[in-house]
N, C-alpha and C positions, 0 to 999 in steps of 0.2 A: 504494500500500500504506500508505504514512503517512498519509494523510486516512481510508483508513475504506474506501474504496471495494471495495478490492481486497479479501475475508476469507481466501483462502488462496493461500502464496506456495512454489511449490516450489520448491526451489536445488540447484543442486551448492556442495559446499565454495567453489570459486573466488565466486561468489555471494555464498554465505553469509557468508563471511568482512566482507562487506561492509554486512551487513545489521544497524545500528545502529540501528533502530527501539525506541523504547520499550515500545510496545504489545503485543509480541509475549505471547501467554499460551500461547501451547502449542508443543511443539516434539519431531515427531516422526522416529522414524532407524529407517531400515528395514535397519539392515544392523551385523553389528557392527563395531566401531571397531576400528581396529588398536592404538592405545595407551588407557590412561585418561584422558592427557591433552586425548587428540583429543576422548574420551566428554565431558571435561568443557567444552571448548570449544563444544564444538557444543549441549549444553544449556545453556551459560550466555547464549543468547540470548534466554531465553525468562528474563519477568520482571524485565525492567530498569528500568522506570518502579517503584518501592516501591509503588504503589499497587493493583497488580495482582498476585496470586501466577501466579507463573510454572509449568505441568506439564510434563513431560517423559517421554515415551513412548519404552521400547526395543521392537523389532518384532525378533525372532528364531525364525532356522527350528529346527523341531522337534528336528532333528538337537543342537541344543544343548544339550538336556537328555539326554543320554545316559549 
């Protein structure tokens, strides 16, 4: 995944938590978070390198806009 080779990396938390990679530019969550803290943990992995802006994608079922 750090060289390039790999372009997409799924994780669980236990994973992710590990995942120090600079390059990351996107970074999506298919579920929602139980705190904000967590919200903000888990996207602040995306855009660590300044050189790149980081996106960050929430994915929520329908039922959450009610």
């Amino acid at each position: 995944f750090r060289s390039g080779a790999i372009r997409v990396l799924y994780a669980t938390d236990a994973a992710g938590m590990g995942c120090n990679v600079p390059n990351v530019a996107y970074v999506a969550l298919f579920t929602d978070p139980s705190t904000f803290s967590t919200l903000v943990q888990r996207w602040g992995r995306a855009g660590w390198d300044r050189k790149i802006n980081g996106t960050c994608l929430l994915f929520l079922p329908a039922w959450a806009f009610r």
